[in-house]
Backbone bond lengths (Angstrom), bond angles and torsions (degrees), N, CA, C in turn:
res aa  C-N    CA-C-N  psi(-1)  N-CA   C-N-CA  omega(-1)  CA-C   N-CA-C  phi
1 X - - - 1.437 - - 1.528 108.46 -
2 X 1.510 125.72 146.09 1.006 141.78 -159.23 1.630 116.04 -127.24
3 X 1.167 141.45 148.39 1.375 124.79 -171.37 1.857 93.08 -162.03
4 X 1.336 81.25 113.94 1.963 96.26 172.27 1.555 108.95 -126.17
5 X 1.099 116.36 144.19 1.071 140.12 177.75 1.422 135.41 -103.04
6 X 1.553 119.90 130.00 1.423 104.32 -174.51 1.367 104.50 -171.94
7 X 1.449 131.02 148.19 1.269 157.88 -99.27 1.634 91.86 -125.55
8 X 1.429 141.45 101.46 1.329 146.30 176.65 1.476 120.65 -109.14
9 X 1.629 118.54 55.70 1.701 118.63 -166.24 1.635 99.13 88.88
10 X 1.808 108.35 -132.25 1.508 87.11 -175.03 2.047 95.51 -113.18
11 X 1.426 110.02 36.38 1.276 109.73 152.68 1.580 139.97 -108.38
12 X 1.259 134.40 145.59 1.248 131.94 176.09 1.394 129.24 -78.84
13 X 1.456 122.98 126.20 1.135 106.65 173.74 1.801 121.57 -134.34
14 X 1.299 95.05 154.01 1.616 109.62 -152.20 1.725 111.53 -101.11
15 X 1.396 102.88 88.48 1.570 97.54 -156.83 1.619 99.42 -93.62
16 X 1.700 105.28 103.57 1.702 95.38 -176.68 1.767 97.76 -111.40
17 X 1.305 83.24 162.80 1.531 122.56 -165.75 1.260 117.39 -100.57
18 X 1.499 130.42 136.18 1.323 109.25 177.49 1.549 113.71 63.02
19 X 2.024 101.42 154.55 1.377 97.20 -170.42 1.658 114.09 -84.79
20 X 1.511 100.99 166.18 1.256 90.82 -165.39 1.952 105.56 -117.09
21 X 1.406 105.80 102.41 1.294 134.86 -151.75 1.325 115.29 -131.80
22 X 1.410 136.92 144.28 0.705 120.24 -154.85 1.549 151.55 76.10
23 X 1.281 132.17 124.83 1.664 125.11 145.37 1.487 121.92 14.93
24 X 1.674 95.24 -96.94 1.144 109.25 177.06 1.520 129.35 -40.85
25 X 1.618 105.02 -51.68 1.945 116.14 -179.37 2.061 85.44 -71.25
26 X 0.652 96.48 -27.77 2.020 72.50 175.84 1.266 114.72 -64.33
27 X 1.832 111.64 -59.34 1.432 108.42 -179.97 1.109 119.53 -60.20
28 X 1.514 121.16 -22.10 1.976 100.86 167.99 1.162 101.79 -43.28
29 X 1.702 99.97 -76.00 1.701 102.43 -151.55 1.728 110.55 -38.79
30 X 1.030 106.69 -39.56 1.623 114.89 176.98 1.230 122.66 -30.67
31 X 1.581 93.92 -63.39 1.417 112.69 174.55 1.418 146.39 -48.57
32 X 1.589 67.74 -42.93 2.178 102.86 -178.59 1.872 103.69 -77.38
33 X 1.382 89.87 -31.52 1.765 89.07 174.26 1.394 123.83 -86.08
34 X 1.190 114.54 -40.50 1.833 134.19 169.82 2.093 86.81 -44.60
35 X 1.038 95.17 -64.58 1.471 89.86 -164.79 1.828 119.01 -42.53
36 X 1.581 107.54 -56.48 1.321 136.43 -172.08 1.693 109.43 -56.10
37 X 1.427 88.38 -25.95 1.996 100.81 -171.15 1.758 90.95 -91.45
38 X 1.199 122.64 -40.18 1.785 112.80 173.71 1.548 114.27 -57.61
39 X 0.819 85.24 -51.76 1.677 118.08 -176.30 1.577 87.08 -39.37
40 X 1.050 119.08 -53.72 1.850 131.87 -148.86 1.228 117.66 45.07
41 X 1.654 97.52 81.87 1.705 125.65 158.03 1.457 102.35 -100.56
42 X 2.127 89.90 136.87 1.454 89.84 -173.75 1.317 113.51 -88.42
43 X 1.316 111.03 -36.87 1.488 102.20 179.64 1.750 107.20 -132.41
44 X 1.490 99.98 123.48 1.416 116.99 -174.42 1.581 104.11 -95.53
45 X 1.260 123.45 133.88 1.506 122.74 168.98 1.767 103.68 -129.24
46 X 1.842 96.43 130.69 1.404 112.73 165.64 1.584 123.92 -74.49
47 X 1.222 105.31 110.89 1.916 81.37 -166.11 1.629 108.30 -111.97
48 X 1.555 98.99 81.36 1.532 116.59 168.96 1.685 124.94 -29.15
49 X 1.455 137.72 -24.67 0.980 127.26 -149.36 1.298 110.83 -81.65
50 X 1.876 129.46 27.25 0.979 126.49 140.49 1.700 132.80 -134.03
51 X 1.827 88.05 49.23 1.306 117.13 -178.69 1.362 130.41 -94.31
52 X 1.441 109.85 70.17 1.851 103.05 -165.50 1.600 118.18 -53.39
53 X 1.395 101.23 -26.17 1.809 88.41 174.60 1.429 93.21 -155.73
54 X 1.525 80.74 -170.17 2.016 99.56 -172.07 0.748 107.70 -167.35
55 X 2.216 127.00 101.67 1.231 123.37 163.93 1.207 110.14 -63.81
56 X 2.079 102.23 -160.41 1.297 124.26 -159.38 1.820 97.48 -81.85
57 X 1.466 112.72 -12.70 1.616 96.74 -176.13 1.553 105.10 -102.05
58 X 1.278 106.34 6.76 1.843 110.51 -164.80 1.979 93.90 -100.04
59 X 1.271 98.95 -40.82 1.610 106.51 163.91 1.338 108.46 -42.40
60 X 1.519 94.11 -76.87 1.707 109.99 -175.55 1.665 104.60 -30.38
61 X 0.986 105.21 -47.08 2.139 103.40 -157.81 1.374 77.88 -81.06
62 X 1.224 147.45 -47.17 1.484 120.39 -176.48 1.214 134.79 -51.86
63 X 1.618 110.65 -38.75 0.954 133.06 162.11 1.956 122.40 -57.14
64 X 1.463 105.54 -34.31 1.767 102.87 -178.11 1.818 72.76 -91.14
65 X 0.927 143.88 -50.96 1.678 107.74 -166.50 1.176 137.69 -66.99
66 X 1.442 103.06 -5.80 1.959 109.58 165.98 1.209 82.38 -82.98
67 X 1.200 151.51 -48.11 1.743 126.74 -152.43 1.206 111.60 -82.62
68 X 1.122 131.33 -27.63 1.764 148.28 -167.10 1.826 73.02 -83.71
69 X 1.320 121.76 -104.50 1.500 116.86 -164.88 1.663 108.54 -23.68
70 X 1.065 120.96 -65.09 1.719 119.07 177.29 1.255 125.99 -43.74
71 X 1.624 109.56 -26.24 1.574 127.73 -175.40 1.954 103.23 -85.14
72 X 1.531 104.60 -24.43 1.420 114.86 178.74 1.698 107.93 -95.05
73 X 1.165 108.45 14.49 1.505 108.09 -177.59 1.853 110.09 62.40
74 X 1.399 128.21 50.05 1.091 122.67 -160.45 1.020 82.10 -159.18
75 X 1.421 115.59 175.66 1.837 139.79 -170.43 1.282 93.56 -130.21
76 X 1.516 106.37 145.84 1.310 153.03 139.20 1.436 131.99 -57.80
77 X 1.024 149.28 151.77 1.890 138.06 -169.92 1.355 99.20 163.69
78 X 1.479 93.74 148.25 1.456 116.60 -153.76 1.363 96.98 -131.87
79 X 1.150 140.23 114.04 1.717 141.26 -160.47 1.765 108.71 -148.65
80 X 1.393 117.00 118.29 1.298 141.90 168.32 1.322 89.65 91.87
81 X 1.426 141.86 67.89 1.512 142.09 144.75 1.111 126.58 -53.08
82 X 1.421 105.04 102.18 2.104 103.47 177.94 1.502 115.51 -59.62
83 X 1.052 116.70 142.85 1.737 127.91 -174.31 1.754 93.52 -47.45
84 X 1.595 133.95 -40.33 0.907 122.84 -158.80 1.815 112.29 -77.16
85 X 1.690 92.80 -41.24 1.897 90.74 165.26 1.446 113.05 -74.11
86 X 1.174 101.88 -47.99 1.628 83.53 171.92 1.446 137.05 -28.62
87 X 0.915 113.06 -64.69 1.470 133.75 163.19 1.400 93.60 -39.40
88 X 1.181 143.21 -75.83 1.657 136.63 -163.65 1.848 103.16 -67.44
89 X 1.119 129.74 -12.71 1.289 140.27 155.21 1.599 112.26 -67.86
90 X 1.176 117.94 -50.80 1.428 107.77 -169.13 1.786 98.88 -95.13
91 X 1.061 129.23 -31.26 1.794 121.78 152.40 1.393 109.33 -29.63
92 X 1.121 132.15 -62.91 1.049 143.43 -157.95 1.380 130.64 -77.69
93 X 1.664 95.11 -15.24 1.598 126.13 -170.28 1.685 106.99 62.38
94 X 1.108 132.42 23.26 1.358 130.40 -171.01 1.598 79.98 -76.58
95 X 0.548 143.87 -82.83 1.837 155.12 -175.23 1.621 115.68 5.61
96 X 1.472 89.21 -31.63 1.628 124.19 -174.17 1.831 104.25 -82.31
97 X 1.250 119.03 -37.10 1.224 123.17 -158.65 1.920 103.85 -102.45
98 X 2.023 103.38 -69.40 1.267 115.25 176.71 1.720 95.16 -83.14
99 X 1.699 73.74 152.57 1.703 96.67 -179.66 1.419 121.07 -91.24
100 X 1.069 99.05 122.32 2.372 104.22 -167.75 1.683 93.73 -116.59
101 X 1.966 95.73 115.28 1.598 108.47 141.39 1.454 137.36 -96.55
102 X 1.268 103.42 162.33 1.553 103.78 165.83 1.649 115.06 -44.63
103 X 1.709 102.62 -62.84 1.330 114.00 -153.16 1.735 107.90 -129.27
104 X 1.120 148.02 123.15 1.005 154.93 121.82 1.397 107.21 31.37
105 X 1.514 137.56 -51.24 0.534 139.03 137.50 1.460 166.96 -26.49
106 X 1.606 102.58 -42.14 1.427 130.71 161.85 1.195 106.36 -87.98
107 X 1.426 131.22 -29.69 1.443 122.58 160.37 0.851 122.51 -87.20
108 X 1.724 153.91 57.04 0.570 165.22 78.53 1.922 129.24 -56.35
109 X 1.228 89.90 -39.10 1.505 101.26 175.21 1.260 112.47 -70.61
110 X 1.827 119.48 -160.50 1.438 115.12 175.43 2.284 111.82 -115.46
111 X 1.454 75.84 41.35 1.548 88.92 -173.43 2.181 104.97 -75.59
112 X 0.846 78.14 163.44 1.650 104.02 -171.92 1.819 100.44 -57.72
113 X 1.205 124.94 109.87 1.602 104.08 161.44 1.391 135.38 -73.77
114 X 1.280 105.11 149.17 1.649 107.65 -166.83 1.452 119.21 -25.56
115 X 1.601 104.01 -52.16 1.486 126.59 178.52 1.604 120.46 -29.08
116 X 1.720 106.73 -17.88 1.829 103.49 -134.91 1.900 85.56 -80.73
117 X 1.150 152.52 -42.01 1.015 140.28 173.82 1.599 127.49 -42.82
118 X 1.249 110.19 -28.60 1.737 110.92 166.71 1.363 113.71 -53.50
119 X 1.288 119.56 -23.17 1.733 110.37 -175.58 1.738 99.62 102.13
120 X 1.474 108.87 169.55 1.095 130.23 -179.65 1.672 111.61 -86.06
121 X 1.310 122.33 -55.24 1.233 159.10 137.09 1.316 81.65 1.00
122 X 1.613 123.10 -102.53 1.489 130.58 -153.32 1.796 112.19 -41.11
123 X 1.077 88.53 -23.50 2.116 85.27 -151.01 1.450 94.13 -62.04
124 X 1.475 77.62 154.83 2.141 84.51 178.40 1.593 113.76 -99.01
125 X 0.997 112.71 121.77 1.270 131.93 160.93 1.267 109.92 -3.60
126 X 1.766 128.26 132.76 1.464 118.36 144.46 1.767 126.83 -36.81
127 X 0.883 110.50 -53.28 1.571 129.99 -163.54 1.665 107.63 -69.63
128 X 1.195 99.75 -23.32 1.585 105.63 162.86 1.566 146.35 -101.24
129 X 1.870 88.97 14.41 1.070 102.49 144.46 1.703 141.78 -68.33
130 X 1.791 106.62 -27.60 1.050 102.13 -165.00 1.556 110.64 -63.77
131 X 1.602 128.65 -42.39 1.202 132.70 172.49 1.697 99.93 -41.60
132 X 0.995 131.05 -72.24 1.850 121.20 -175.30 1.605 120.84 -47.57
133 X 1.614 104.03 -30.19 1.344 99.05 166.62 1.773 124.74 -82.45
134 X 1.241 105.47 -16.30 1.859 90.75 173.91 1.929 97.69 -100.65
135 X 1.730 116.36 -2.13 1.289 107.13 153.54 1.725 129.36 -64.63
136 X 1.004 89.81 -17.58 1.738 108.80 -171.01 1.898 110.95 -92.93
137 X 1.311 90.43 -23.87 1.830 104.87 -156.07 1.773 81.07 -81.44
138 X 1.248 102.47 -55.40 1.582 101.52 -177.18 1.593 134.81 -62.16
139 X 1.442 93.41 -16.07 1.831 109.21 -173.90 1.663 101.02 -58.11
């Protein structure tokens, strides 16, 4: 897995490569985000659309990088989702919590996230992430 970076208005975006599996493909993203949240970037976008898969630790780092960005007063975003993660996003109800665009574009902008038809009602709680993250830590 591969992770480049590059400058979209006054947002960042995180164009990774390859699936993101494994240990190792977690601690990039980790890394690349730990950094971006010091840094104080407000809005960071992951831009999946050349992400063939996503284990249980590639979840996981998605999951500590909406909270690390949220913990920095900044957003998280999830941009070009393949039907196949997707699907393991909306299983999971993450769909409910992190924000998923079409395009690189709309996440960055102030466009509507995919999510907005579930209702207000549905979304899952911050605080109920922590149970999915020591579910994930253990997978």
């Amino acid at each position: 897995m591969t992770i480049s970076e590059r400058q979209f208005g006054p947002s960042t975006v995180l164009d990774v490569t390859g699936p993101i599996s494994g240990r190792e493909a977690a601690d990039m993203i980790d890394a690349a985000v730990r950094r971006h949240a010091r840094a104080g970037t407000r809005i960071l976008v992951a831009n999946l659309g050349r992400v063939p898969r996503v284990d249980l630790a590639g979840l996981g780092a998605l999951v500590d990088a909406y909270i690390t960005m949220r913990q920095a007063d900044g957003v998280f975003r999830l941009a070009c989702v393949a039907k196949r993660i997707h699907d393991l996003v909306v299983i999971t109800r993450l769909v409910t919590v992190i924000d998923t665009f079409d395009s690189v574009e709309d996440a960055v902008g102030d466009t509507v996230p995919a999510y907005e038809g579930i209702g207000q009602d549905a979304r899952l709680p911050v605080m109920a992430l922590a149970p999915i993250q020591r579910f994930l830590r253990r997978a």
